[in-house]
C-alpha positions as CSV (number, residue, x, y, z in Angstrom):
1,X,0.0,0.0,0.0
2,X,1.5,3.5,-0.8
3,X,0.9,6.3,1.7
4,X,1.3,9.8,2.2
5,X,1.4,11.7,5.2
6,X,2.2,15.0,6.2
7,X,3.4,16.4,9.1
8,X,2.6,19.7,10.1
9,X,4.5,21.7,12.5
10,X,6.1,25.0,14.1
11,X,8.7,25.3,11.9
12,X,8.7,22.5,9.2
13,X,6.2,20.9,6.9
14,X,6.9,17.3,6.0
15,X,6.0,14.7,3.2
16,X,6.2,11.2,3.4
17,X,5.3,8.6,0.3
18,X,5.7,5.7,1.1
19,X,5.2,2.1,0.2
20,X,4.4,-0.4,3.3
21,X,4.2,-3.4,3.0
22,X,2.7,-6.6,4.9
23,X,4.8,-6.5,7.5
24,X,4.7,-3.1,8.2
25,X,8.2,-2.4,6.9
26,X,8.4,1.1,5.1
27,X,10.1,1.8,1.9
28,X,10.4,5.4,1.0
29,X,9.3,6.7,-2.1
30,X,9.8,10.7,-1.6
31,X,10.6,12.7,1.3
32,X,10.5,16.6,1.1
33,X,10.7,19.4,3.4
34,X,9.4,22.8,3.3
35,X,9.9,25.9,6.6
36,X,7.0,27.9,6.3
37,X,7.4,29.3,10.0
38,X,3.8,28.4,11.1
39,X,4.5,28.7,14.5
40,X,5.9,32.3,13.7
41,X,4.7,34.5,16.8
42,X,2.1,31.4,18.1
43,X,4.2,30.9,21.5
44,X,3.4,34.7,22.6
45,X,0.2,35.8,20.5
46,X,-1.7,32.0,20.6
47,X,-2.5,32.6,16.9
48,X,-1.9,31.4,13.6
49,X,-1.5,34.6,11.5
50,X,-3.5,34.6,8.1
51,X,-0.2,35.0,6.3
52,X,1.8,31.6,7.8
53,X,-1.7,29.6,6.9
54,X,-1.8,30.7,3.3
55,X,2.1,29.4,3.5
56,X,1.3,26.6,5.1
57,X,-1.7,25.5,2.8
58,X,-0.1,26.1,-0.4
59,X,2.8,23.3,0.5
60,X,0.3,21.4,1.6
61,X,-1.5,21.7,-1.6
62,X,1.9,21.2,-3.3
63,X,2.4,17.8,-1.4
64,X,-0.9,16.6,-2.9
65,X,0.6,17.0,-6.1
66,X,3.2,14.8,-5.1
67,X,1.5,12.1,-3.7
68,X,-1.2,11.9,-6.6
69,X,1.6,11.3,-8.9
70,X,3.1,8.4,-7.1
71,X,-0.8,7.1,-7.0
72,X,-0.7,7.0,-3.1
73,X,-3.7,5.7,-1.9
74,X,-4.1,7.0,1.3
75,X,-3.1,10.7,2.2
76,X,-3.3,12.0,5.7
77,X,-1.9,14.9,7.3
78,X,-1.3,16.2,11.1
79,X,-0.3,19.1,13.1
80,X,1.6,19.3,16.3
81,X,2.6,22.1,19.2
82,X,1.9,25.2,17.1
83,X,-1.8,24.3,16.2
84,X,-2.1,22.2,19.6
85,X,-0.8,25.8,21.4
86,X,-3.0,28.5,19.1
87,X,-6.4,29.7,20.1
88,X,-7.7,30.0,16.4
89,X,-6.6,26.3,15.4
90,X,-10.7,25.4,14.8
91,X,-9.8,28.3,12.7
92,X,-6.9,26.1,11.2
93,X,-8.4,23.3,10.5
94,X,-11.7,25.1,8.7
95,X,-9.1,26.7,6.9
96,X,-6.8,23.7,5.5
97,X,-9.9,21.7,4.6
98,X,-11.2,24.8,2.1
99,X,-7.9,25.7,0.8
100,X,-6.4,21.8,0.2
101,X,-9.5,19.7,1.1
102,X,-7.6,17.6,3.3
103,X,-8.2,17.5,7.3
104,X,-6.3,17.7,9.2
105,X,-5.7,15.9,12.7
106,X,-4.1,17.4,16.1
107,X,-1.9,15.5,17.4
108,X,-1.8,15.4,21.4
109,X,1.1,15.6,23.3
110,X,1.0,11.8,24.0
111,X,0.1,11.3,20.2
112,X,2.6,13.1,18.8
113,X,5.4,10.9,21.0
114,X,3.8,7.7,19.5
115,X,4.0,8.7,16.4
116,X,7.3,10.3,16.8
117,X,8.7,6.6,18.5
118,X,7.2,4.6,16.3
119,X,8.4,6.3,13.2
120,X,11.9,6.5,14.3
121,X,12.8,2.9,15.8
122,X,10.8,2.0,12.5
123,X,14.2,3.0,10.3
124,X,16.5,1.3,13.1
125,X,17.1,-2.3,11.9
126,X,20.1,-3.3,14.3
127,X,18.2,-2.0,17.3
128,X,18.8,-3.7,20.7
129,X,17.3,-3.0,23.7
130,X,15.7,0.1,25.0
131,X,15.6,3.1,23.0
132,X,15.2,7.0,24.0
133,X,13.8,9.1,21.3
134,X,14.3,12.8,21.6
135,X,12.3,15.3,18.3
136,X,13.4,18.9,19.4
137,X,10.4,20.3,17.4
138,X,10.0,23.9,17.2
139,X,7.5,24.7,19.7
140,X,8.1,21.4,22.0
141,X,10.3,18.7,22.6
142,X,9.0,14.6,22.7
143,X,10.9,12.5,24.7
144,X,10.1,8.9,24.4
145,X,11.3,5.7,25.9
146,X,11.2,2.0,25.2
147,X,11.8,-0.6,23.1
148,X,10.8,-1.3,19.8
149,X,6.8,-2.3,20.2
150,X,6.5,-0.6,23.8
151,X,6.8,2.9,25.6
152,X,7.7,2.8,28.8
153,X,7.9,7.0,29.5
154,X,6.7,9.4,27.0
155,X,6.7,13.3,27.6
156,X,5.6,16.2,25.6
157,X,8.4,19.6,26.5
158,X,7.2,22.9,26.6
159,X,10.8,23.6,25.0
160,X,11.5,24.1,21.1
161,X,14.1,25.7,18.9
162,X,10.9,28.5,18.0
163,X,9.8,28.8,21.5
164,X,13.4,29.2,23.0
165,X,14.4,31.9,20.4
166,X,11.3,34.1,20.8
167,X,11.5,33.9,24.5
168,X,15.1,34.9,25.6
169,X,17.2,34.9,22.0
170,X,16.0,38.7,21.2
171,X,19.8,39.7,19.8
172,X,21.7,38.0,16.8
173,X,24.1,36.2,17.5
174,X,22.9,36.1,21.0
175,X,24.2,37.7,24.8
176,X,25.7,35.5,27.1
177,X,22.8,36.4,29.5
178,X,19.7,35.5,27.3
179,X,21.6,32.1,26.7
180,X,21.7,32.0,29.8
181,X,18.2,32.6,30.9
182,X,17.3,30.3,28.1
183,X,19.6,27.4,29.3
184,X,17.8,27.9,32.8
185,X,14.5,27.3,31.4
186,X,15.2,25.1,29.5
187,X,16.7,22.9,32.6
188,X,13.8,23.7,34.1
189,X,11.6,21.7,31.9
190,X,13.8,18.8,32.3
191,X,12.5,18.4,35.8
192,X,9.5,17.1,34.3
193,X,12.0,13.8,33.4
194,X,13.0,13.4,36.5
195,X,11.6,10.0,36.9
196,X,12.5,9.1,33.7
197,X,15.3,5.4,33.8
198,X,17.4,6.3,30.6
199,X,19.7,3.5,31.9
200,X,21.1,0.9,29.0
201,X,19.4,3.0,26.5
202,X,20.5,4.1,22.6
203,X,19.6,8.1,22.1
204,X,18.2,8.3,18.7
205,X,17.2,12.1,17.6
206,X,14.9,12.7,14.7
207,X,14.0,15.7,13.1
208,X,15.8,18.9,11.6
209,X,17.8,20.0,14.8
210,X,19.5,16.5,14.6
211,X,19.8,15.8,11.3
212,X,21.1,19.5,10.6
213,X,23.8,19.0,13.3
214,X,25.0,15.6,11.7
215,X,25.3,17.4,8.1
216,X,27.5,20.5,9.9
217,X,29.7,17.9,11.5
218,X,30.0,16.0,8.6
219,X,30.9,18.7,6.7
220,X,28.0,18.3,4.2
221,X,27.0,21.2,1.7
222,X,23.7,19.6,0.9
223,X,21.8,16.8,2.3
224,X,22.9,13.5,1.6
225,X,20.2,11.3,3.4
226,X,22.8,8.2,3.6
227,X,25.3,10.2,5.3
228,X,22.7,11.5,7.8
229,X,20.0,8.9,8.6
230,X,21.9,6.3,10.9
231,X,25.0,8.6,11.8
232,X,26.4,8.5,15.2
233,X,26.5,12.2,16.6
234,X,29.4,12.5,19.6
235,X,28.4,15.0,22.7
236,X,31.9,16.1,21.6
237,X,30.9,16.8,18.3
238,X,27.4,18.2,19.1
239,X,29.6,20.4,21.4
240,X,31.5,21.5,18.4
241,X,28.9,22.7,16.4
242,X,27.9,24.9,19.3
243,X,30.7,26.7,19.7
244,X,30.8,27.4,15.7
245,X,28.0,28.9,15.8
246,X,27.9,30.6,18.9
247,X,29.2,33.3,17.5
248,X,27.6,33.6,14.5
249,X,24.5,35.5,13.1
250,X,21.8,33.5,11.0
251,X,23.2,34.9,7.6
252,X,26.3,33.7,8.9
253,X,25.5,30.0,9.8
254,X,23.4,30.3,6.6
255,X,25.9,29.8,4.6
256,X,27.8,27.0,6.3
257,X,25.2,24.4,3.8
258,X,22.8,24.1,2.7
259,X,20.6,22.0,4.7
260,X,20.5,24.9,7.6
261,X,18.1,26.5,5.1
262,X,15.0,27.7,6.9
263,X,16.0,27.0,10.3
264,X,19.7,29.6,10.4
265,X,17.8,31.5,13.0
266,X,16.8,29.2,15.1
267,X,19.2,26.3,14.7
268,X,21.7,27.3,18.1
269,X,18.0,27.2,20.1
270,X,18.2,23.8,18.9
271,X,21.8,23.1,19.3
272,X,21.3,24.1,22.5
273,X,18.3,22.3,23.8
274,X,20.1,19.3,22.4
275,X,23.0,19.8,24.2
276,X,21.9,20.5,27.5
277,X,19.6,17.4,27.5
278,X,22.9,15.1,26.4
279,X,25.1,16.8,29.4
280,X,21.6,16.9,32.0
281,X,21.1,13.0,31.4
282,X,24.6,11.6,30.6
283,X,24.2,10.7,26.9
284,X,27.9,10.1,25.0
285,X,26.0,9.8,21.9
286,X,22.8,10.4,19.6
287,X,22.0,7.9,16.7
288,X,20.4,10.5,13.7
289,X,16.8,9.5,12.3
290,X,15.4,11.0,9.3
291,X,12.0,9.4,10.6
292,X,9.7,10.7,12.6
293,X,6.2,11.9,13.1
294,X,5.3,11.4,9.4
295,X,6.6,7.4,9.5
296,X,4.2,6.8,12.4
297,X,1.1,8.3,10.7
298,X,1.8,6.3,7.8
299,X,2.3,3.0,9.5
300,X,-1.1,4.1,11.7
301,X,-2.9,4.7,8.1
302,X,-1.6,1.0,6.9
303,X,-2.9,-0.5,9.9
304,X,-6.4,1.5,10.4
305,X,-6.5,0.2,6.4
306,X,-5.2,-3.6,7.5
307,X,-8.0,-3.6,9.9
308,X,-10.7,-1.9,7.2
């Protein structure tokens, strides 16, 4: 069965086609990415602005395209934090389904770290034992642990590249005391994992904090999904990127490739978020995932079709 899903959130839109098949393994069939910024202002307004849902709908509509011409048979789509946060997202969702004709669902908090497991140990093959799987999103941050068919802890973070730079990063490249009051709250979050046993388990990250950090440590110009999806990221090395762009304003780290497109100004949010949770909970290393939200939704589709 060929599927495509979308995945909707604060900084990214994503497209999955995909061909599943009847074991529920996924072979992908296209994979795009798009930043129109929907969660633009959402984290201190509460609204979508007009502008970000025209955006927002015309990739959509774009994806369709897309998927029609690989003759998926199912396409869904979702959205995460930024709809989940805003007070207009009935407004949203009306919206979407006028402009593209597609609904759209929002994702929980809960949801949206199922989906986000599932669709990451989905791409791990070589997977033993327990797995945590961190998605430093742009409004929020899923942290989700287990093995491969069960979750043992799953969180939803009020902390995401988006949210952290509108809060405290107000200067370019930021003062030592708004990283500061950012690191604080972001560490302040984190006592929300307190109870959290990462003991014995492999850190994978998925989506485009992680991924971008494994291209700039690579060295990569562009993205080269086989150097990125399975790539094991060092604390040291995660470190490194840090300090080269600590210094640096979002032209600046613009032009160090070009897979930090659409996320320059936000990416040391990220870095940082990522950083701090690797030095709060003792990871040495992170295994990269290109998979994410978008995987689970399309292995939930196949099996809401399986049981059809």
């Amino acid at each position: 069965m060929t599927i495509a899903a979308i995945d909707i959130g604060t900084n990214t839109v994503l497209l999955l086609v995909a061909r599943v098949d009847g074991q529920g393994q996924i072979e992908t069939l296209a994979y795009e990415q798009r930043t129109p910024r929907l969660g633009r202002g959402v984290d201190e307004h509460r609204n979508i602005t007009r502008a970000a849902m025209e955006a927002v709908s015309r990739v959509v509509m774009e994806y369709r395209v897309i998927a029609t011409s690989y003759k998926a048979e199912r396409i869904v789509a979702c959205a995460t934090s930024a709809v989940r946060d805003a007070k207009n997202r009935r407004q949203f969702i009306s919206y979407m389904k006028s402009k593209t004709g597609m609904d759209v669902e929002v994702l929980t908090g809960d949801e949206e770290a199922l989906m986000t497991y599932r669709g990451a140990v989905s791409g791990i093959r070589d997977l033993e034992g327990r797995a945590t799987v961190v998605d430093i999103g742009g409004g929020s941050m899923e942290v989700i642990v287990g093995d491969r068919n069960t979750i043992n802890h799953h969180v939803s973070v009020d902390t995401g590249s988006v949210r952290v730079t509108e809060r405290y990063l107000k200067t370019s490249p930021p003062e030592t005391d708004e990283v500061e009051k950012a690191l604080a709250a972001i560490q302040n979050e984190f006592h929300g994992l307190a109870d959290f046993d990462f003991t014995g388990s492999t850190l994978v990250g998925v989506a485009g904090t992680v991924t971008t950090v494994a291209a700039l440590a690579q060295g990569l110009d562009t993205f080269d999904l086989a150097k990125i999806a399975g790539y094991r990221l060092s604390k040291d090395a995660v470190g490194w990127v840090y300090r080269m762009i600590r210094t640096k304003k979002p032209d600046e780290i613009r032009k160090l490739s070009d897979v930090v497109e659409g996320r320059a100004d936000i990416l040391f949010a990220g870095v940082l978020i990522l950083q701090a949770f690797m030095e709060r909970f003792k990871f040495e290393s992170i295994v990269t995932s290109e998979r994410g939200v978008r995987y689970g939704l399309a292995l939930q589709e196949w099996e809401k079709a399986r049981r059809a």
